[in-house]
Residue, then its C-alpha position, 0 to 999 in steps of 0.5 A: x500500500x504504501x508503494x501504491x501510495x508513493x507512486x500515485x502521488x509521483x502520478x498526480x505530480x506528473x499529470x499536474x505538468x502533463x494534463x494541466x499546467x504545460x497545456x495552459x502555457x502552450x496556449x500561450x508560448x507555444x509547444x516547442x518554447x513550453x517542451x524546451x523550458x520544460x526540459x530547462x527546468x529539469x536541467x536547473x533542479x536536478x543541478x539544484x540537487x547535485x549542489x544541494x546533495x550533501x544537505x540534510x534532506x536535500x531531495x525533499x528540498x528541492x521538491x518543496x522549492x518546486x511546490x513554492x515557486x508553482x503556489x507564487x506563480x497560481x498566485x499572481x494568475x489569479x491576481x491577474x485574472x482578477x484585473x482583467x475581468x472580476x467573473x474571470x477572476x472568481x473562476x479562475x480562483x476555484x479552479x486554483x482551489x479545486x486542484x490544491x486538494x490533490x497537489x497538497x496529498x501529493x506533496x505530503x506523501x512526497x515528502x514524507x517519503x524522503x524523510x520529513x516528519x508530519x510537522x516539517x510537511x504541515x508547515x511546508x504546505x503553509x508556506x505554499x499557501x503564504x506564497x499563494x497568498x502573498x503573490x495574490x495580493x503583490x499582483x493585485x495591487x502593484x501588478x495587476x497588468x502583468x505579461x501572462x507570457x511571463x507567468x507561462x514561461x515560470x510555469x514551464x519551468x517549474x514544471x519541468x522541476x515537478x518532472x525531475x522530482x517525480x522521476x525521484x520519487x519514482x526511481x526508488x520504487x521497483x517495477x510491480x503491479x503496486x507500482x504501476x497501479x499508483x502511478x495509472x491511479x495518480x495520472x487519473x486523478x490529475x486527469x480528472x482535477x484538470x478536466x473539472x478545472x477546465x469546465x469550471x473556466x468554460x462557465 
């Protein structure tokens, strides 16, 4: 169970990046320029981690950077959603909302699998919200006319750190039927939060 566990969370941080953020920045830079700052972001966490190694919990590290930078990134989204149109704004914020439930379960099971205790997990998963939060209300008010090209170029790359830290968490488990069971299981869930997520933006 708990390899099943492990590998579903690997999923849901996969299909976050596959299903739902590299699309929305291919809309908006393309999917040459997204595929490319894709593999830009694999390339920069995984030297993040060849010079963070000899760190205490240093993969764990690198995993949570990646969750923080994609909280500050949805953060300044919304806000800029927000400017342009107030009903577009609210939508967009529930669709935020919506996908936060299995990135947060991904994150803790993550986490906890690379040797952070519960406490270490609660307040990494509160610091992502601040940054949410804290980047909401910068964009709002000082930057509410931010490029989305910038923001879609943020998101790629971080994606690109979901990668790397997923093949992680992956690369310690061995090819089994529990393993392949999470990983479908964790695709499908990332699958059905960015369906439900795009239906509520097409309201």
């Amino acid at each position: 169970m708990r390899k099943t566990g492990v590998a579903a969370a690997a999923g849901i941080i996969i299909g976050a990046v596959l299903f739902d953020s590299a699309p929305d920045s291919a809309k908006s830079i393309g999917v040459i320029s997204t595929l490319l700052l894709l593999l830009v972001g694999v390339v920069t966490w995984a030297a993040l981690h060849s010079l963070t190694r000899r760190t205490r919990s240093s993969t764990a590290m690198i995993g949570t950077v990646a969750f923080w930078g994609h909280s500050f990134v949805e953060g300044a989204s919304v806000a800029v959603s927000f400017s342009l149109n107030p009903r577009i704004g609210m939508i967009v914020l529930a669709a935020v909302a919506l996908h936060l439930v299995p990135e947060f379960y991904a994150l803790l099971i993550a986490l906890r699998r690379f040797g952070l205790t519960i406490r270490q997990v609660v307040s990494a998963e509160l610091v992502s919200l601040g940054l949410l939060l804290t980047s909401f209300t910068l964009f709002h008010l000082f930057m509410p006319g931010a490029s989305t090209t910038s923001l879609s170029l943020m998101t790629a790359i971080i994606g690109g750190g979901f990668i790397y830290f997923a093949g992680l968490l992956l690369a310690r488990l061995k090819l089994s039927v529990s393993y392949v069971t999470g990983l479908t299981s964790g695709l499908t869930i990332a699958l059905a939060w960015a369906v439900l997520s795009s239906q509520l933006l097409h309201l």
